[in-house]
N, C-alpha and C positions, 0 to 999 in steps of 0.2 A: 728723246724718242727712240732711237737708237737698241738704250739698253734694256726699254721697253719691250723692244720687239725681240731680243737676246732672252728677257726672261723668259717670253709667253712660247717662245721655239724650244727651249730648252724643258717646261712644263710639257710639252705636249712630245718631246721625246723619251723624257722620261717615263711618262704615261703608257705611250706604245710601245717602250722597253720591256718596262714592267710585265705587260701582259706578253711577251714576247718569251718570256723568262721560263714559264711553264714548256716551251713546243720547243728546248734545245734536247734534244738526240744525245746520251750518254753511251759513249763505249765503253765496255769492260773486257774485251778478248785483247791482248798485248800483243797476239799470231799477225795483228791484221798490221803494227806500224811497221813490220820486215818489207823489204824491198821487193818489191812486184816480181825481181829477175832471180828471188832468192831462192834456191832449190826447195825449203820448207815451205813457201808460199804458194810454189807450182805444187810440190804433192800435194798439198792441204786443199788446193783447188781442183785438183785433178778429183781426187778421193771425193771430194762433195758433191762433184759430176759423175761420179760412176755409179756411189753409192747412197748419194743425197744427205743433208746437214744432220749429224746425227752432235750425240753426247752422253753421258752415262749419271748415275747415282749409286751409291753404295748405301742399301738399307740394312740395319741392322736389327736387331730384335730379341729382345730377354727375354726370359722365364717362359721361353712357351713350347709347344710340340710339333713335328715333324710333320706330324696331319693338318693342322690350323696352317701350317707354313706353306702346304702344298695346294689347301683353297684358298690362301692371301695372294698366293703366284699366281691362279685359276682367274681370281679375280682382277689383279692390276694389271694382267692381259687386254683388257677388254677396256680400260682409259685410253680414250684419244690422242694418240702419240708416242705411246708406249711399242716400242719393234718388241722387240726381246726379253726377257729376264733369266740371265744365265743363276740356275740354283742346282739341290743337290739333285735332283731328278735329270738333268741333262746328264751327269756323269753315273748312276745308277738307274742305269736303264737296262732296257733288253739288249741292246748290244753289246756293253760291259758285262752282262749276266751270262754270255754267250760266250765272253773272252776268258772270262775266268773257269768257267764249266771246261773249254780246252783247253786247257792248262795245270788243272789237277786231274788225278790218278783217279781212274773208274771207284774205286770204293766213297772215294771223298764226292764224286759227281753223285752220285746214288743219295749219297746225306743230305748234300745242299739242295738236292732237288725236292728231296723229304721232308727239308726243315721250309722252303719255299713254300710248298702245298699246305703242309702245317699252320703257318703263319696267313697268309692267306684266303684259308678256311677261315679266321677266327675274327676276319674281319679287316687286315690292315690291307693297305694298297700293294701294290706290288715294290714302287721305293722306299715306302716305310718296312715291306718285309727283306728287302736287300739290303737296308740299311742295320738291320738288326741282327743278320747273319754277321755282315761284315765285323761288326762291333765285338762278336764273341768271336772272331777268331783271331791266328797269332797274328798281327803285324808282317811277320815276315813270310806269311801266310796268303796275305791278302792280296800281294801282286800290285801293291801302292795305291788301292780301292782309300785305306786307311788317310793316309797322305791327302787325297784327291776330298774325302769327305770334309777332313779338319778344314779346310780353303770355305766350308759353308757354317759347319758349328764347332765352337771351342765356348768350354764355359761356362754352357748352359746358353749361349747367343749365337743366333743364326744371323747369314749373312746371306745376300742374293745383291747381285749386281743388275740395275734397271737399266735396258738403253733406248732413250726416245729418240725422236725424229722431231727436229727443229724445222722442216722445212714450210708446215702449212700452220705448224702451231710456236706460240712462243714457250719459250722453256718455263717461264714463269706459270704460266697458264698450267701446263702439265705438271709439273710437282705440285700445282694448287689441289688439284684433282687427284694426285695420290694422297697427298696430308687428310683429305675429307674419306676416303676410302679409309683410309690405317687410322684414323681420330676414332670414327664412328666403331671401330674394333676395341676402342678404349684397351690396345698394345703399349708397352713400354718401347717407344721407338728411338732411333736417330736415324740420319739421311744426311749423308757428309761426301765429299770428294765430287770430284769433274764439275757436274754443274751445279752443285750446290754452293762450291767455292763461288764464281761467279755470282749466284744471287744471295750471298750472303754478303758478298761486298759492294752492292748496289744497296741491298735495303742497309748495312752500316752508311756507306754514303749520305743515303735519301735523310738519313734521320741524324747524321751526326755533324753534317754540315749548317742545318738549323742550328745546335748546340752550340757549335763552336761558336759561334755567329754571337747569340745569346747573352754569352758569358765575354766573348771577346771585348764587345762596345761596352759595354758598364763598366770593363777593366779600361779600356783605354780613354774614356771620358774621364773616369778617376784620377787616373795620371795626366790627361791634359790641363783638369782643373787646378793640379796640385802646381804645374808649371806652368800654366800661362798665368797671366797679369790678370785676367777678364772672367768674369763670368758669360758674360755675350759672345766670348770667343770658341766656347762648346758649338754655338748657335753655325756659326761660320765654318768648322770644322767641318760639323755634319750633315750638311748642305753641299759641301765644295766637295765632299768625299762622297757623301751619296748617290750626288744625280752622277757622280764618273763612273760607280760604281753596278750603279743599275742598267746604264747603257752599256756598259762593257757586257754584263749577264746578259743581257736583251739581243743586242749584236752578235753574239753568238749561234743567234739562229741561222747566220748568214754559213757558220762551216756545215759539211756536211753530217755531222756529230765532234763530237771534243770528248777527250780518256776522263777519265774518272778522277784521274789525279788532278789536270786541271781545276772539275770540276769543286774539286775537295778542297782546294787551295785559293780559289780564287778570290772570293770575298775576303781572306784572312790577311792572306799576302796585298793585295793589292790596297785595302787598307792602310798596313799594315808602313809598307812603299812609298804610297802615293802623300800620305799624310806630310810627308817630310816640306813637300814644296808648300803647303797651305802654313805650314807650321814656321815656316824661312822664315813667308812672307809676312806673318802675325807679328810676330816677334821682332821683325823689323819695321814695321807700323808703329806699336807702342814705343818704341824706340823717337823715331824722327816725330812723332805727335807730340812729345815734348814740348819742341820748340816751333811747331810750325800747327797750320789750318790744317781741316782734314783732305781737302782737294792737294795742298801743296806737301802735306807730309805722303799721299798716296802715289804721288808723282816722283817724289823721292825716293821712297820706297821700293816703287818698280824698274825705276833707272836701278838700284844698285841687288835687286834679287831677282829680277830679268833673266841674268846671265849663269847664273851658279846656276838656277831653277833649270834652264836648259840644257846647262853642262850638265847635270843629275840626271833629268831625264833621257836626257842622248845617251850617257855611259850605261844606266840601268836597260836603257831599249836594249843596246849595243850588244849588253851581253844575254839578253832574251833574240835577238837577232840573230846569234851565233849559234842557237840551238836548231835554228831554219837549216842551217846546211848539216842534220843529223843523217844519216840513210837509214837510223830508223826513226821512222816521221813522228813517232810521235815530241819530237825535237818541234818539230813545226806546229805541230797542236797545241802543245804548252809556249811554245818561245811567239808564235802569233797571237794568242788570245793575251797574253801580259805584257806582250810590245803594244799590245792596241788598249789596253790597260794604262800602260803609263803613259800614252799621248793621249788618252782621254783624260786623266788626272792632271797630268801637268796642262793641258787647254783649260780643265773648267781652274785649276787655281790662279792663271795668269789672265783667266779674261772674265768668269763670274768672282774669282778673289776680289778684286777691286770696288766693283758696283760694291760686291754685300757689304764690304766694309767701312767704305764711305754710309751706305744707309744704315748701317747698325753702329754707326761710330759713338752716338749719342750713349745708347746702351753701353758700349763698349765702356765708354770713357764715365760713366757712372756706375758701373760694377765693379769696379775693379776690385782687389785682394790682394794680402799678401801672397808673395809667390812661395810656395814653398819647396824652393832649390835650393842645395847646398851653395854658400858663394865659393867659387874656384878660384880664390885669389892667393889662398896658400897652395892648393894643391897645384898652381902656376909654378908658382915660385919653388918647392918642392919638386918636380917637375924640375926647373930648372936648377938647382941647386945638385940633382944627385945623377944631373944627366949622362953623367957615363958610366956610371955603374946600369940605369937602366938600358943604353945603348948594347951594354957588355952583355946584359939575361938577353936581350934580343936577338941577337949575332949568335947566341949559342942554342938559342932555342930554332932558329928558323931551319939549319942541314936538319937536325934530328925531325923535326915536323916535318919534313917534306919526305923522309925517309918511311917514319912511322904511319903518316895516311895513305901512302903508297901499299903497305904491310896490311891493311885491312884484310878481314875475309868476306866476300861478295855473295849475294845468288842474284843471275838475273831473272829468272821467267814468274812461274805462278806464285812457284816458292812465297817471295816476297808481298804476293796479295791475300794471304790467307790470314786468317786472324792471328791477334797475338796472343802469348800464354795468358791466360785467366779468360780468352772467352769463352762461350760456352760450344761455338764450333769448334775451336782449335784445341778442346781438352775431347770432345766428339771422336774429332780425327786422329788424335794420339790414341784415343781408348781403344779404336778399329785395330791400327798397326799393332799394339800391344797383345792385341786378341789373334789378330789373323797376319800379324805380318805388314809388310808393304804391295799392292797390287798397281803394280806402276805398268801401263796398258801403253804399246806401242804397237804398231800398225805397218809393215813391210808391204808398200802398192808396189806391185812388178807385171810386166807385161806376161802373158800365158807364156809360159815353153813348161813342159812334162816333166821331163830330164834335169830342167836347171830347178824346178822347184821341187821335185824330191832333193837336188843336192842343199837345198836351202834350210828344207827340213829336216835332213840328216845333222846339218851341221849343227841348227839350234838344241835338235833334241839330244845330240853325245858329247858334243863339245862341252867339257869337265868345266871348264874356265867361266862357262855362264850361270848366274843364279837367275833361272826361270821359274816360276811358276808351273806354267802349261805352253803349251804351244797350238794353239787352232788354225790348221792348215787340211784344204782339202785333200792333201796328200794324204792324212792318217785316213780319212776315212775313204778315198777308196783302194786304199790295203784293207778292207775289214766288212765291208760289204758291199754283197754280192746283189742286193734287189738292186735294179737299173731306179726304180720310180721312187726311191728311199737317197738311193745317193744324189740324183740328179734336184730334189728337195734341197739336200744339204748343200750343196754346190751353187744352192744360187744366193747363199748367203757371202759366198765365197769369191763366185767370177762375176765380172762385167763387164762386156764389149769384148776386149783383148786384152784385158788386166785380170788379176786376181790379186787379191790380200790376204797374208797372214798375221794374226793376231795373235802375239807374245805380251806375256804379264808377267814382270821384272818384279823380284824381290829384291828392290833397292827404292833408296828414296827419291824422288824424282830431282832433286838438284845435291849434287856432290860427286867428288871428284872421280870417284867409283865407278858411280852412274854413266857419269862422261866417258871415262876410258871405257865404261862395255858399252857405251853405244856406239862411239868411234870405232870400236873392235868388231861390235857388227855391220857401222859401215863397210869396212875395209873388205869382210868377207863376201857382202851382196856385191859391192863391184868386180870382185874376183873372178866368181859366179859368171858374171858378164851376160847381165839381163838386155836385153835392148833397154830399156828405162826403168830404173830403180827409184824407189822413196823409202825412207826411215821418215814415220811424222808419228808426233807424240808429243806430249808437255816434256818430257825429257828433251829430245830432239831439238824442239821448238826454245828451250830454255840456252841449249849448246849455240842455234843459231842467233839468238838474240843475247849471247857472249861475243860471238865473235864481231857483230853488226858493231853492238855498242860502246866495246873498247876501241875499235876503230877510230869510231865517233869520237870518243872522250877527248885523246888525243888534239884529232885539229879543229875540235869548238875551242877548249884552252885556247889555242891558238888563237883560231879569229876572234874569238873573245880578246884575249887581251890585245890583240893590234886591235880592233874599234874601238876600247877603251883606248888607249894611247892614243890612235887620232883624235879623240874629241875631248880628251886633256891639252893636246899639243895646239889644237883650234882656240878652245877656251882661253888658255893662257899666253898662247903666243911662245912655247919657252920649248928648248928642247930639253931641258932638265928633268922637270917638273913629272912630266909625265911617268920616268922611268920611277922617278919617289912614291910618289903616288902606286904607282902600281904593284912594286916590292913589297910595300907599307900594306897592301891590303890582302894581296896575296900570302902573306906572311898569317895578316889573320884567319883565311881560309885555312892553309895547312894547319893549321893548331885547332882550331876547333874538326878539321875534320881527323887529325889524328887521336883523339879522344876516343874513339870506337875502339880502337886497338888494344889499347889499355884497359879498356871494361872489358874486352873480349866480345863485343857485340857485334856479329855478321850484319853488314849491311846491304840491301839494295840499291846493284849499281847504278839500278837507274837512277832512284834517290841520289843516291851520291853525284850523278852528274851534274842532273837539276840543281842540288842545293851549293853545288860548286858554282856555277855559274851566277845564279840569282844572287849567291854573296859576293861575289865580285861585281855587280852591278847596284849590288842595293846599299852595300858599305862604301862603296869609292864615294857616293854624294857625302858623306862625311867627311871625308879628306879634300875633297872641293872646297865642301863649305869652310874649311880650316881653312886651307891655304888659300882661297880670298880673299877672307881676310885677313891675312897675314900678309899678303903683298898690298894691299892698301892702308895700314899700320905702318908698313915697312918702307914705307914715304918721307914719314914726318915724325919717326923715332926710329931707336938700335935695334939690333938683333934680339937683344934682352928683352929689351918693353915689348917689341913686336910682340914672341912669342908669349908674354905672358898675356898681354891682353887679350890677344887672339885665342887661349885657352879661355880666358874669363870671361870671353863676349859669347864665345861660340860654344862654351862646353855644354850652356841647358839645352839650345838645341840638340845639340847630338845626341845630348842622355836621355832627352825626351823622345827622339824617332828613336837611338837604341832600344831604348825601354818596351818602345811599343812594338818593336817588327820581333824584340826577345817574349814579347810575352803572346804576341801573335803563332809565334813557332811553339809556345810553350801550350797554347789551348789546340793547336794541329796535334801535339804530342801525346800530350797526356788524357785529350778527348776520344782522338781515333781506336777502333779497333784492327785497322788495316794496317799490316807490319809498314810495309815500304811508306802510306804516308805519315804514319805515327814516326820515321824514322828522319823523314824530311822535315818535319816541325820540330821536331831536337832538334838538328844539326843546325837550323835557321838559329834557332835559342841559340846556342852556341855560340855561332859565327856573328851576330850580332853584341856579344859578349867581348867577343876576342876582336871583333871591329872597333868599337868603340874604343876598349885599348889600347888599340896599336894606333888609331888615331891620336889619340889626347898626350900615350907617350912617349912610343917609338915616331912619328912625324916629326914632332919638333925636336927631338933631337936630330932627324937626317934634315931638314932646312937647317938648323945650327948651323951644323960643320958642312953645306954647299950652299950658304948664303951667299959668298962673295959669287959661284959658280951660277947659283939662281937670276942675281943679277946681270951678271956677262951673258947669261946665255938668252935674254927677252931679244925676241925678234926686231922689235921695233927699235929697240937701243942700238943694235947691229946697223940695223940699214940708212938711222941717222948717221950712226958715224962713219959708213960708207961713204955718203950722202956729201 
C-alpha cells in the first residue's frame, strides 16, 4: 500500500512541477551576482536611483541617406522607451556651426556662410547642409568636425546609438517596437551591443536548450541500449531520471530567479550526473537476479549499491556545495539548484529504483539482448601488465597540467556571453568595430563640485595616454553657451540631486588587458581628484570587478571542495588513505582536460572554467568510488592482481557507460550553444569526462597497487580491533 501512495505523491509532483516549470524567472545581467558591499554594485545602484534603469543599442544601417536617417531618428524618438538617440545631428548642430565660424578667418566665415544659405535654399536641412560643407573641406580644416562625423558614417553605413529606459517598460518590449518601425522601412539593418547582447542570449537560451534536450535523449537511450542487458531497462531509466528531473525545473520557482547558465545546463548535466546512480543500481540487479528471486536479488542489490550511490551523491553535492560560499553568488545559484539536483536524483533512484524494478522485472528479465560492451578482460590485464610505464606517462603528465591550465587566457564579464564566431550577432558585432571602431561606454557618477569636475574633464580630454572617443561632461557645454534656458536643458541630462555624470566612450575592447590598465588608470586619477564619492561603472568596470570577486572565489571553493570530498571518502570507507588516492586520481583528470585550452589557444570564461572545475571533480570522483568498492570487497577473498583486474572488468561498462554519457552530454552543451561561456563549459565537461574515465580505469589501479598493503593498515575498523 505503501508504495502505492509513493507513486500517486510522486505523479501529482511531478504534474505541479511540470506546470511550475514555465513561472521560473531567468537572469541574464552577471552585474547582479557581485557583492551587495561591492563598490560596482553601489554605483550601478546609485546611478539607477539618480538617473533611472537605462541601456543602449547600436543601430546600424546601409545603403542609405542622411535625410531618411534624420526622419528614422524623428521617428524612433517617439517609441515608448526610447530616452535618447545620440546621431550626426547632435554633433552638427548650431553650436558646433558657431564653434567653427570662430575659428576661421573672416574671408573663410563669409564662404561658409554662403555655401550654408546655398545649400539650404535648395532644399537640405540644415545637418545635411553642414554635413556637406564639412565633407569638402581639408581635414585639417575642419577642426575634428571630420573625426566626430566618421563616429556616425563610414562605408556607406550610418550608425546612431539608441538609449531606452528599462524602468516601466521591458527591454524586450522596446527593441520589439523599434524592429516593426525599421521592418516596415524595408532598411537593410542590424542592432547589436548593450542590450541586444542580453536578448540575444535569452532567445539562444529559450530555443537551444529545447535542442539540446532533443538530441541529447535519443543519444543517450542509444548508448544505454547498447550497454545494458534489458530493453525494459530504457523504461526505468527514464522514469527514475525524469520525474528528478522535472521536480528539480519545477522547484525552481522556489529561488528568486536562477542565471541563465544554470538554466542552459540543467536538464543536460543533471541527466547527464544523476543517471550514474540508476545505472549502479541496473546493473547490479541483473547481476544478483541470476542467482536469486526478484524480492531477494533487489534486497541484495541495495544492501551493496546503497552506499557508493550515497558516497556519489554526497562527493558530487559536496562539490556543488562549495560553489555556495562564492562572493559572487552566482556560486549559490548554480551550486543550489544541482545540489538540490542530485538529492532529488539520487532519492528518486534509491526509493522509486526499487518498486520499478521489482514491477517491470518480468519485462526486464524477457528482453533482454546482447550487451554490446567491449569485455575489459584484456584491457585488465594490459592494464596490469604495463603498469608502470603507465604510472610513469602519469607522474609526468600531472606538474605540467597543473602548470599548463593555470596558463589559460580568461575574460570574465559580458565578453564571455556574447555569441560565438559563425553567429549571426557576433559576425554583426565585429562588422560595427570594423566600420566604426570599438564604442566601449563608461559612466564616471561623482558628487557636484565645479572645480573638481572641470579637473576631471581636463584630464580625460589632454591626457595623451587615453584612447577616447568623446567625452560628454556638462563641463564642455557650459564653456560654450551662453543661453541660461539651452544650458540648464542640457544639464539635466547630466545632474541629479548632488551627483552628476560623465559619459566617456573608450576605443578599446571591453575586456583586455589594455582596457583594464586604462580603467585602473582612470581609477586612480578620480580618486586623486578627491570627489566626496566616486564611481567608474561600465561593462569594462564591471568585467575588472567580477576578476577580482571570482579569482578570489576560485581559490577557496578548490578548497572546500576538495576537503567535503575527502570527508565523505574518509566516511564512506573508513580509511585514511583512500581519500587522498581518490582525490589526486581525479584532480589529476581535471588539470588535463582543463589544460587543453592552452594548447588550442582558446580564451576561456573564467566563470566556466570554475564551474566545470568543480562539477568535474564531483561528477568523476563517483567513478573512482565505484572502482574502489569494489576493489576492497574483491580484496577480501583474492590478491592484489585478481582484485584489480576484476574490479576493472566488473566496473569498467559502468563507468564507460555514465562516462559516455555526462561526454556526450557536454558535447550537445558544446557544439549546440551559441553562447561562448556555455558552449565552453560543455567542452570542458566532454573533456574532463574523457580524462575522468582514464585516469580511473589506469592511473587508480596502479596507485592502490603500490599502497595496497598501506590501504589495508590504514581501515579504521582494523585499527580499533586491534586496539581493542
Amino acid at each position: 500500500m505503501k508504495k502505492y501512495i509513493l507513486i500517486a505523491l510522486t505523479v501529482i509532483l511531478v504534474v505541479v512541477c511540470g506546470w511550475l516549470i514555465s513561472k521560473v524567472v531567468i537572469n541574464y545581467d552577471m552585474r547582479k551576482y557581485l557583492p551587495d558591499d561591492h563598490e560596482q554594485t553601489i554605483g550601478v545602484e546609485k546611478h539607477d536611483e539618480l538617473y533611472g534603469s537605462t541601456s543602449f543599442a547600436h543601430l546600424l544601417v546601409k545603403d542609405d541617406t542622411l535625410s531618411n536617417m534624420l526622419m528614422l531618428k524623428s521617428e524612433l524618438l517617439t517609441v515608448d522607451g526610447v530616452l535618447q538617440i545620440d546621431f550626426m545631428d547632435d554633433v552638427l548642430n548650431e553650436l558646433s556651426w558657431g564653434l567653427l565660424l570662430n575659428q576661421v578667418d573672416l574671408d573663410t566665415k563669409i564662404l561658409l556662410e554662403g555655401q550654408m544659405t546655398m545649400l539650404m535654399g535648395g532644399g537640405l536641412s540644415f545637418t545635411e547642409s553642414f554635413y556637406q560643407i564639412v565633407s569638402n573641406m581639408p581635414e585639417s580644416s575642419a577642426f575634428n568636425l571630420t573625426h566626430e562625423i566618421s563616429r556616425y558614417e563610414s562605408n556607406n553605413t550610418y550608425k546612431m546609438t539608441i538609449q531606452i529606459s528599462t524602468e516601466t517598460l521591458e527591454s524586450e518590449t522596446i527593441m520589439d517596437e523599434i524592429r516593426v518601425t525599421l521592418d516596415v522601412k524595408e532598411i537593410d539593418y542590424t542592432l547589436v551591443g548593450g542590450v541586444m547582447s542580453e536578448l540575444f542570449v535569452r532567445d539562444a537560451i529559450e530555443q537551444e536548450v529545447l535542442r539540446i534536450t532533443l538530441i541529447l535523449i535519443p543519444l543517450v537511450l542509444v548508448i544505454l541500449l547498447l550497454m545494458t542487458p534489458s530493453f525494459a531497462d530504457l523504461f526505468v531509466f527514464i522514469v527514475i531520471s525524469g520525474v528528478a528531473i522535472i521536480i528539480n525545473l519545477g522547484t525552481n520557482v522556489f529561488f528568486e530567479d536562477i542565471s541563465f547558465i544554470t538554466q542552459s545546463m540543467a536538464i543536460a548535466l543533471q541527466l547527464a550526473i544523476s543517471l550514474d546512480y540508476i545505472i549502479f543500481i541496473v546493473h547490479r540487479y541483473h547481476k544478483d537476479r541470476l542467482n536469486l528471486d526478484k524480492d531477494a536479488a533487489t534486497k541484495e542489490t541495495m544492501k551493496h549499491v546503497k552506499a557508493p550511490v550515497m558516497a556519489s551523491a554526497l562527493t558530487t553535492g559536496a562539490s556543488f556545495l562549495a560553489l555556495v560560499f562564492m562572493r559572487f553568488s552566482i556560486g549559490m545559484d548554480v551550486g543550489l539548484v544541482f545540489l538540490k539536483a542530485i538529492t532529488l536524483s539520487c532519492i528518486s533512484s534509491l526509493v522509486l529504483g526499487p518498486i520499478l524494478i521489482k514491477w517491470f522485472d518480468r519485462w526486464m528479465m524477457k528482453s533482454k539482448h546482447p550487451v554490446f560492451v567491449p569485455r575489459f578482460n584484456k584491457f585488465s590485464k594490459l592494464i596490469y601488465k604495463l603498469r608502470y610505464i603507465f604510472l610513469a606517462i602519469f607522474i609526468l603528465l600531472i606538474v605540467p597540467s597543473y602548470y599548463f591550465q593555470s596558463q589559460n587566457d580568461f575574460v570574465y564579464g559580458e565578453t564571455a556571453l556574447v555569441g560565438s564566431s559563425g553567429t549571426a550577432y557576433h559576425d554583426d558585432f565585429e562588422e560595427m568595430v570594423q566600420t566604426f571602431g570599438y564604442d566601449n561606454q563608461i559612466v564616471i557618477l561623482t558628487t557636484k563640485d565645479t572645480l573638481k569636475e572641470q579637473a576631471l574633464y581636463q584630464f580625460l580630454t589632454t591626457d595623451p595616454s587615453l584612447d577616447i572617443n568623446y567625452v560628454r561632461s556638462p563641463v564642455y557645454y557650459q564653456s560654450i553657451i551662453t543661453d541660461p534656458l539651452v544650458l540648464s536643458a542640457i544639464e539635466q541630462q547630466f545632474y541629479s540631486g548632488d551627483y552628476q555624470q560623465t559619459i566617456v566612450s573608450l576605443n578599446m575592447e571591453e575586456e583586455s588587458e589594455s582596457s583594464f590598465e586604462m580603467i585602473a588608470y582612470i581609477n586612480q586619477h578620480v580618486d586623486e581628484i578627491a570627489f566626496t564619492e566616486a564611481f567608474v561603472i561600465g561593462t569594462t568596470p564591471a568585467a575588472m570587478s567580477i576578476k577580482d570577486v571570482i579569482e578570489f572565489d576560485y581559490f577557496y571553493v578548490t578548497i572546500i571542495a576538495i576537503c567535503l570530498i575527502l570527508a565523505v571518502i574518509f566516511f564512506t570507507f573508513k580509511n585514511w588513505i583512500l581519500p587522498f588516492i581518490l582525490t589526486v586520481v581525479i584532480m589529476t583528470s581535471v588539470f588535463m582536460a582543463m589544460s587543453v585550452p592552452y594548447f588550442l589557444g582558446h580564451t576561456l570564461a573564467f566563470l566556466g572554467y570554475l564551474v566545470v572545475s568543480t562539477i568535474l571533480l564531483g561528477a568523476t570522483i563517483d567513478y573512482a568510488i565505484l572502482f574502489t568498492k569494489r576493489y576492497i570487497e574483491l580484496r577480501e577473498i583474492h590478491s592484489i592482481h585478481e582484485s584489480i583486474e576484476y574490479a576493472i572488468e566488473e566496473c569498467a561498462p559502468s563507468i564507460t557507460t555514465s562516462a559516455l554519457i555526462l561526454g556526450i552530454a557536454g558535447l550537445s552543451i558544446g557544439f549546440i550553444s551559441s553562447v561562448l561561456a556555455i558552449q565552453q563549459i560543455g567542452l570542458q565537461i566532454a573533456l574532463g569526462a574523457f580524462f575522468g574515465l582514464l585516469s580511473v580505469l589506469v592511473l587508480l589501479p596502479q596507485l592502490i597497487f603500490i599502497f595496497d598493503k598501506f590501504i589495508i593498515k590504514a581501515k579504521i575498523n582494523r585499527f580499533t580491533s586491534q586496539k581493542k
